[in-house]
DSSP file (Angstrom, degrees, kcal/mol; ACC not computed):
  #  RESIDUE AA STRUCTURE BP1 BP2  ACC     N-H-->O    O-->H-N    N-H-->O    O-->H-N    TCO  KAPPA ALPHA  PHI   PSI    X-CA   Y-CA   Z-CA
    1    1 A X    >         0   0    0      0, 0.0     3,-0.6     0, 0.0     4,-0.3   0.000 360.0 360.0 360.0 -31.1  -86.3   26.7    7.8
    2    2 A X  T 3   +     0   0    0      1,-0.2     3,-0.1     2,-0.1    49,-0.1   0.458 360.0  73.3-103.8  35.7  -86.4   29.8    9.6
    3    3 A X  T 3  S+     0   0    0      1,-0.1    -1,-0.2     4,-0.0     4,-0.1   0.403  92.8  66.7 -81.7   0.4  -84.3   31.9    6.6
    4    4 A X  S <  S+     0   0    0     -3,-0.6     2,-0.6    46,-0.1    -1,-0.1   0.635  82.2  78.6-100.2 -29.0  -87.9   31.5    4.6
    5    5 A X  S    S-     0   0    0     -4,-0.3     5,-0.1    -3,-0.1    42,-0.0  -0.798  92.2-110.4-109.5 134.2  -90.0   33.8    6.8
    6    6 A X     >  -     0   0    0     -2,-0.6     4,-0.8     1,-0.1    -2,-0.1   0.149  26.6-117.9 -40.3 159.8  -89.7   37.7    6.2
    7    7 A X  H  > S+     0   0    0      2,-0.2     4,-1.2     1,-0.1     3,-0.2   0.837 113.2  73.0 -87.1 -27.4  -87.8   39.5    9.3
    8    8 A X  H >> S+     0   0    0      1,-0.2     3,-3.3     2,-0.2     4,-1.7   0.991  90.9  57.0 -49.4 -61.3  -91.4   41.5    9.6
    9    9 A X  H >> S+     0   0    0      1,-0.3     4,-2.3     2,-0.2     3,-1.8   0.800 108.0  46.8 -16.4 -66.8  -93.2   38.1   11.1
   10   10 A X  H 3< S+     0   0    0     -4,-0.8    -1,-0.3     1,-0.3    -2,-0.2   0.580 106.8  54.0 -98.7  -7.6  -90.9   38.0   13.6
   11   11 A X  H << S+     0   0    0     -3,-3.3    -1,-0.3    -4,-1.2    -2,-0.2   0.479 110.3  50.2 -79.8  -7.0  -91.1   42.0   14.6
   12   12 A X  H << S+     0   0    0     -3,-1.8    -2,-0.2    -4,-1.7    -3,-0.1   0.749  95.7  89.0-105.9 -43.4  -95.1   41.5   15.0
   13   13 A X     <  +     0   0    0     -4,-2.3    22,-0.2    -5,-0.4    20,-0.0  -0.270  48.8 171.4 -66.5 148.6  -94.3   38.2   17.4
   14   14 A X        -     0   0    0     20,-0.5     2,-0.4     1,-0.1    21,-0.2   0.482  44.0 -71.0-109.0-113.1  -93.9   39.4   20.9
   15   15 A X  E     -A   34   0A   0     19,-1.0    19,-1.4    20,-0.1    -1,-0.1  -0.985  44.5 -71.8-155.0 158.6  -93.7   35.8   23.4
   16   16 A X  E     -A   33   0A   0     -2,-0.4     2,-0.3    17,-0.2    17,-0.2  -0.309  39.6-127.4 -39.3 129.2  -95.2   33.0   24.8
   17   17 A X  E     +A   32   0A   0     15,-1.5     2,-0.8    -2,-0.0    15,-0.7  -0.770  28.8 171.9 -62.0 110.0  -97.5   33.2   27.5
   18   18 A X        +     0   0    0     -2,-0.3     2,-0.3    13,-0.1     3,-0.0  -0.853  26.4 128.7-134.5  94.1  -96.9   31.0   30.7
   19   19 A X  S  > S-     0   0    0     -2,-0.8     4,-1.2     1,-0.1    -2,-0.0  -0.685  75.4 -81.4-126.1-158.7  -99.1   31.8   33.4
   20   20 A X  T  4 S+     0   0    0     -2,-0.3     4,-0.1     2,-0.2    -1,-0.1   0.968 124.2  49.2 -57.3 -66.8 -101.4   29.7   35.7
   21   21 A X  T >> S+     0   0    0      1,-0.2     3,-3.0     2,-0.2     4,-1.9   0.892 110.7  40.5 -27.4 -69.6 -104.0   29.6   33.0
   22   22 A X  H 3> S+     0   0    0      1,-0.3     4,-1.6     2,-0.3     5,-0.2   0.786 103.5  65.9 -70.5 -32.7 -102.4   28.6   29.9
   23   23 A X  H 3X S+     0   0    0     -4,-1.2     4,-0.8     2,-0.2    -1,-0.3   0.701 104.9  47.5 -74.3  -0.3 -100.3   26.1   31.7
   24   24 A X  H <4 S+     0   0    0     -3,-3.0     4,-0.4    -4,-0.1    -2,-0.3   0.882 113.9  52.5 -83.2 -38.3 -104.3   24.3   32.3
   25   25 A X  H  <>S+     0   0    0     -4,-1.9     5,-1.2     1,-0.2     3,-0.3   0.628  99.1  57.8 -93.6  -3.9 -104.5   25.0   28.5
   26   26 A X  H ><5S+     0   0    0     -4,-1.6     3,-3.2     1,-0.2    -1,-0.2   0.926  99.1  65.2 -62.7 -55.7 -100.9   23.1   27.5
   27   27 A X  T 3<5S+     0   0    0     -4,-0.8    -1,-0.2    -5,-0.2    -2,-0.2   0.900 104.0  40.5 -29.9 -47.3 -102.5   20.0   29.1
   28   28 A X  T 3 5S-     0   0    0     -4,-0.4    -1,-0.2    -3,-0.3    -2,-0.1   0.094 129.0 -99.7-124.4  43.6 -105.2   20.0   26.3
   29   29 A X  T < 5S+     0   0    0     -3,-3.2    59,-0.7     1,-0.2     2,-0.4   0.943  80.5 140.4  47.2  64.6 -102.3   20.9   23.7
   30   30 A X  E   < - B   0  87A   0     -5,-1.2     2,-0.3    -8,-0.2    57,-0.2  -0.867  27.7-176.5-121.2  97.0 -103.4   25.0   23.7
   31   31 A X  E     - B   0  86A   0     55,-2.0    55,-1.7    -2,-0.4     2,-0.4  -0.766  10.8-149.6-112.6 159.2 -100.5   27.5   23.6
   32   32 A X  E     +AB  17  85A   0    -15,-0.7   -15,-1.5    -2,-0.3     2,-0.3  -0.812  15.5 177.9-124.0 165.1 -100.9   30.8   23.8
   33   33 A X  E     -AB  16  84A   0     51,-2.0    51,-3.0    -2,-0.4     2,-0.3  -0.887  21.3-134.4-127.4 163.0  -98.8   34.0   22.4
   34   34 A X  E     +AB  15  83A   0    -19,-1.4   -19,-1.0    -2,-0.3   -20,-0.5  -0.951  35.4 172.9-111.5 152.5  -99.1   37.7   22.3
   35   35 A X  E     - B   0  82A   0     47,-1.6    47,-0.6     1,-0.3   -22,-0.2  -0.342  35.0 -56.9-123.1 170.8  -98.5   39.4   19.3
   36   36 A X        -     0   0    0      1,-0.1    -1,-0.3    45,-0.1     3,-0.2  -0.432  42.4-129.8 -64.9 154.0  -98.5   42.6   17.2
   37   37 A X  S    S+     0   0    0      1,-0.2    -1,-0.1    -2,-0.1    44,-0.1   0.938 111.1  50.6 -17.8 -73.7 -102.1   44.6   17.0
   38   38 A X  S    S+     0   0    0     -3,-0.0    -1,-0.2    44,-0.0   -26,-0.0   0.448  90.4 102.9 -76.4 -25.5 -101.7   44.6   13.2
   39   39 A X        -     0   0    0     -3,-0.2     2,-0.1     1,-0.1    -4,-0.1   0.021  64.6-124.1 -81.0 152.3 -101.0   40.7   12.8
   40   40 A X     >  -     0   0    0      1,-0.1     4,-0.9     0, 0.0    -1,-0.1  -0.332  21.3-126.0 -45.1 150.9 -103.6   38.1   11.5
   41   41 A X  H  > S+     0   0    0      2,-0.1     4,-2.0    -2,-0.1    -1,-0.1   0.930 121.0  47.8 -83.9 -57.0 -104.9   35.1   12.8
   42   42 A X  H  > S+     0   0    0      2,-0.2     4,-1.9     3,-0.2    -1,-0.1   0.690 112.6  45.4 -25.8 -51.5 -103.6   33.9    9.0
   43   43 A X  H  > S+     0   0    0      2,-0.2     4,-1.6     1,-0.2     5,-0.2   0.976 118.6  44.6 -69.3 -58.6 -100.1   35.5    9.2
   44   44 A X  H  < S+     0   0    0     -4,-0.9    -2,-0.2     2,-0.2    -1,-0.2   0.608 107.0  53.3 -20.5 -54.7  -99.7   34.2   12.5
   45   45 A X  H >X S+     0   0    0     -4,-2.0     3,-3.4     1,-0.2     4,-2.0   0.987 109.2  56.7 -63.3 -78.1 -101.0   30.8   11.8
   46   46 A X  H 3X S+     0   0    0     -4,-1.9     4,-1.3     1,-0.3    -2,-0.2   0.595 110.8  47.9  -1.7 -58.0  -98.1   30.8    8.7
   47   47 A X  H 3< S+     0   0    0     -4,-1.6     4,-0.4     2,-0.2    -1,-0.3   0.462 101.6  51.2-142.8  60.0  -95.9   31.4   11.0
   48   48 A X  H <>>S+     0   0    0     -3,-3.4     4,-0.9    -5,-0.2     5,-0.7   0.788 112.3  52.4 -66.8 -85.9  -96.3   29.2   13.6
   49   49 A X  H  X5S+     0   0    0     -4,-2.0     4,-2.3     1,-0.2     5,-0.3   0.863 114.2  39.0 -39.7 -56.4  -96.4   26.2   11.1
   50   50 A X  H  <5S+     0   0    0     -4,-1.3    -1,-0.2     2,-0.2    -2,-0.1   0.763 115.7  46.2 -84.2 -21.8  -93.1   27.0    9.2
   51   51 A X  H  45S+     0   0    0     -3,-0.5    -3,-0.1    -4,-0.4    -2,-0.1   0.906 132.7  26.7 -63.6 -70.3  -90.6   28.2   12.3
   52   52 A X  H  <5S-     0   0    0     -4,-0.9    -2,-0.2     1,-0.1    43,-0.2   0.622  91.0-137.4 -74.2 -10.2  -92.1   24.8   14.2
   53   53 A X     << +     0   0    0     -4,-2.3     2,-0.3    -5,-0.7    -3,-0.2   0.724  58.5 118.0  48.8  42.3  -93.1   22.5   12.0
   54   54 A X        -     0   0    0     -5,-0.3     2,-0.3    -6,-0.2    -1,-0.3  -0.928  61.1-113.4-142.4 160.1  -96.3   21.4   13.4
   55   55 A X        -     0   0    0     -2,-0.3    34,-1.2    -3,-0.1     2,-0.3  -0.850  26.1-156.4-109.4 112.7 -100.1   21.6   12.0
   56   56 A X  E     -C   88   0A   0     -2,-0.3    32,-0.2    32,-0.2     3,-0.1  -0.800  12.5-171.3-113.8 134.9 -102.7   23.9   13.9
   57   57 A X  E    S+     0   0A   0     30,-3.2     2,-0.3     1,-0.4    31,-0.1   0.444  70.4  22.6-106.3   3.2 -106.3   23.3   13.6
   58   58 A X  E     -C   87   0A   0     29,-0.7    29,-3.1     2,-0.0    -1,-0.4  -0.891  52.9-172.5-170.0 130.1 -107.8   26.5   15.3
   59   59 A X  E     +C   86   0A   0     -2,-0.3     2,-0.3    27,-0.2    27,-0.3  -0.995  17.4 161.9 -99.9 120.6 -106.4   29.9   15.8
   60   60 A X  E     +C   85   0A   0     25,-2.2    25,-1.8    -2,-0.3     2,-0.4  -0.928   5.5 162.8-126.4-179.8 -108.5   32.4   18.0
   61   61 A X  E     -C   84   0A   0     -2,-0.3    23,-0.2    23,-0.2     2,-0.2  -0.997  19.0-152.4-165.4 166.3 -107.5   35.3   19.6
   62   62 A X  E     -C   83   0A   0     21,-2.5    21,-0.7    -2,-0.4     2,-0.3  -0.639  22.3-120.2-131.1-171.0 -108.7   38.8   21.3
   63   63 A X  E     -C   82   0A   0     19,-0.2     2,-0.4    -2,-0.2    19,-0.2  -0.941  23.8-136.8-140.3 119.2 -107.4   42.1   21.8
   64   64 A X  E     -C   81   0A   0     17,-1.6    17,-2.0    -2,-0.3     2,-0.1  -0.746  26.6-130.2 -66.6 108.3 -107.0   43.5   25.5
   65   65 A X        -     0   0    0     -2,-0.4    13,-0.1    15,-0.2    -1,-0.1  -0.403  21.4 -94.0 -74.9 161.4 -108.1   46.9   25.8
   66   66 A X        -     0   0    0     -2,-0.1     2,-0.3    12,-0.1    13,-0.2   0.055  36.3-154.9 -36.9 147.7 -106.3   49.8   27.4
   67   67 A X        -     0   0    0     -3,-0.1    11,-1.6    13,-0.0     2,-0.6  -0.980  12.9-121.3-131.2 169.1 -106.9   50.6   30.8
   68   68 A X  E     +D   77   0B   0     -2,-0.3     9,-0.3     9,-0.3     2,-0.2  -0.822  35.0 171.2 -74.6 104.5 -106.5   54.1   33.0
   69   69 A X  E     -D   76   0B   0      7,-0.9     7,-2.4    -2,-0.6     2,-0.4  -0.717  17.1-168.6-104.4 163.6 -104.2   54.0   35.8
   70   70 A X  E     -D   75   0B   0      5,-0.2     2,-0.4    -2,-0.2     5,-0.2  -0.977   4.7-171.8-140.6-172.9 -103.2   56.6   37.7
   71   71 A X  E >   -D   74   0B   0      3,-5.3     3,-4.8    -2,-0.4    -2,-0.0  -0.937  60.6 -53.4-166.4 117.4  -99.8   56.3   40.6
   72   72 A X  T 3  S-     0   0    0     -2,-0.4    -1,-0.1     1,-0.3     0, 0.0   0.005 122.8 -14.5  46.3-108.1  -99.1   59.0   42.8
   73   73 A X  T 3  S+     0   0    0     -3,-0.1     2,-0.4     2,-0.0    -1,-0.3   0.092 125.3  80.9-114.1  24.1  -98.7   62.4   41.0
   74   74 A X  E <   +D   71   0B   0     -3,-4.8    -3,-5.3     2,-0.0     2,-0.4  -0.885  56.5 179.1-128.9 159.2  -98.3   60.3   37.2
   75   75 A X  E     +D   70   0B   0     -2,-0.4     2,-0.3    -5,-0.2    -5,-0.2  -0.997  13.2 130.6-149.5 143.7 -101.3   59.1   35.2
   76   76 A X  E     -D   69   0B   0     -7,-2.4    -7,-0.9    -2,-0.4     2,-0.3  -0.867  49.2 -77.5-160.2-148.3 -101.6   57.3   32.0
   77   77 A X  E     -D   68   0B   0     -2,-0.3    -9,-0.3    -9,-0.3     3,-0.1  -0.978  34.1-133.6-108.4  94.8 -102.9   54.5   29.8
   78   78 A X        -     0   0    0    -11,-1.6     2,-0.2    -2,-0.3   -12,-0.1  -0.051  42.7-102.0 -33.6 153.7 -101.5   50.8   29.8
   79   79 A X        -     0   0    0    -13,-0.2    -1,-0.1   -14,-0.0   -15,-0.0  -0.633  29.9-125.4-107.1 169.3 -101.0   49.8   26.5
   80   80 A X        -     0   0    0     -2,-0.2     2,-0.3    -3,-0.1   -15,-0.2   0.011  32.3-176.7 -95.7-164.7 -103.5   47.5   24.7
   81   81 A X  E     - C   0  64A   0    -17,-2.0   -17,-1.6   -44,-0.1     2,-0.4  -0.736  24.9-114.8 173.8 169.3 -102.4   44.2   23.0
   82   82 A X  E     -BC  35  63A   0    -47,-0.6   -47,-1.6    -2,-0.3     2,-0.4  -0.856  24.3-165.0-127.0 104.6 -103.4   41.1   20.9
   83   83 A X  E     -BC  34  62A   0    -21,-0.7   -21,-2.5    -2,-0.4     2,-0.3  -0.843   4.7-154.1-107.8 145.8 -103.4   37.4   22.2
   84   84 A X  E     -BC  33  61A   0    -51,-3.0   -51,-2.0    -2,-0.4     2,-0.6  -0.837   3.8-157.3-118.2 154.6 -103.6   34.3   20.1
   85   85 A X  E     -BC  32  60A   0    -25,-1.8   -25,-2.2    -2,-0.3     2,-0.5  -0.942  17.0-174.4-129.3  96.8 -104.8   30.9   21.1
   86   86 A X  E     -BC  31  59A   0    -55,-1.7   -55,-2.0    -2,-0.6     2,-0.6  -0.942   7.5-167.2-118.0 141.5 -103.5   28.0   19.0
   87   87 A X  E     -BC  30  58A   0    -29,-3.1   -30,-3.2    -2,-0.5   -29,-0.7  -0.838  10.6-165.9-126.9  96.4 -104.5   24.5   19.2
   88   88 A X  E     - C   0  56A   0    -59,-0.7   -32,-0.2    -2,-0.6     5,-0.0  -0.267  30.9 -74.8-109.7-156.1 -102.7   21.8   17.6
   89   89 A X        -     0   0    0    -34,-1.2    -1,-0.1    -2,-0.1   -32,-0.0  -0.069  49.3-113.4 -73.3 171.9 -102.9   18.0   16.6
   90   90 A X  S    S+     0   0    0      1,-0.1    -1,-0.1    -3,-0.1   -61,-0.1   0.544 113.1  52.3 -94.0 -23.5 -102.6   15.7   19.5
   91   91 A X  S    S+     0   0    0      1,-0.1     2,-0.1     2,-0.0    -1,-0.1   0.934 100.5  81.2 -73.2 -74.8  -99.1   14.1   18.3
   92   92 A X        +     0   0    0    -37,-0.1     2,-0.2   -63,-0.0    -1,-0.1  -0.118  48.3 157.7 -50.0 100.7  -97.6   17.6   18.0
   93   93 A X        -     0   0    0     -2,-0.1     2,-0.3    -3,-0.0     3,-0.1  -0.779  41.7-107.5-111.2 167.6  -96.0   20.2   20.8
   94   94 A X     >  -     0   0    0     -2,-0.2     4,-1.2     1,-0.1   -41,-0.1  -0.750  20.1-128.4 -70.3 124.7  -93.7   22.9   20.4
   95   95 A X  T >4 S+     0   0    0     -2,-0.3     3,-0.5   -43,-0.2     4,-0.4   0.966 108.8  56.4 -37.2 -54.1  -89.9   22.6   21.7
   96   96 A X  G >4 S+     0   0    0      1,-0.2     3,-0.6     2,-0.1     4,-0.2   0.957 120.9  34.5 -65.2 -35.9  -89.9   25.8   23.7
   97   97 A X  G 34 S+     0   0    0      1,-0.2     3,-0.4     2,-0.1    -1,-0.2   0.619  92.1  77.3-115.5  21.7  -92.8   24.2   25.5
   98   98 A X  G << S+     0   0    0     -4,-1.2    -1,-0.2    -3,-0.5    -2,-0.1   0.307  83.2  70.5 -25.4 -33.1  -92.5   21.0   25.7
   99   99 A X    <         0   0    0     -3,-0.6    -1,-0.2    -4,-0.4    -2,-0.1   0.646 360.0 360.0 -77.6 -30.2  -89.9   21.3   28.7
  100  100 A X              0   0    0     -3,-0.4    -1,-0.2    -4,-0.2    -2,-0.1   0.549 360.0 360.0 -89.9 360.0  -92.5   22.4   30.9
């Protein structure tokens, strides 16, 4: 199953999100990832369903802007990134988070 999906997919997925939050939102079968910038709610969705085999009825997702820090004598930017919010069917969990 997972020889079917292009190696890009899986260069745009980053990892699973386990914090304080999101473990309230596993309770009402919500997990969340970050992701590439560039990615899609569509691509995503794609391939979510075909690595797990389970059926998502709503993606949403934001993008976290940059912020300015600065630390001692160094200064920069934090870098920005794209989280997704997937919800699936009420039968259905994911292995990797299932455990928890």
């Amino acid at each position: 199953m997972f020889y079917f999906i292009s190696r890009k997919f899986y260069d745009q997925f980053k990892y699973g999100i386990l914090t304080d939050k999101t473990n309230k939102l596993l309770k009402n079968n919500v997990y969340t990832f970050d992701v590439d910038i560039q990615m899609s709610k569509r691509q995503f969705k794609d391939l979510i369903e075909t690595a797990f085999s389970v059926k998502i009825t709503s993606v949403n997702s934001y993008v976290k802007s940059s912020k300015y820090y600065r630390s001692n004598n160094f200064e920069g930017m934090k870098k920005y990134y794209k989280r997704m919010f997937i919800k699936l069917n009420d039968l259905e969990t994911i292995p990797f988070f299932s455990c928890l």
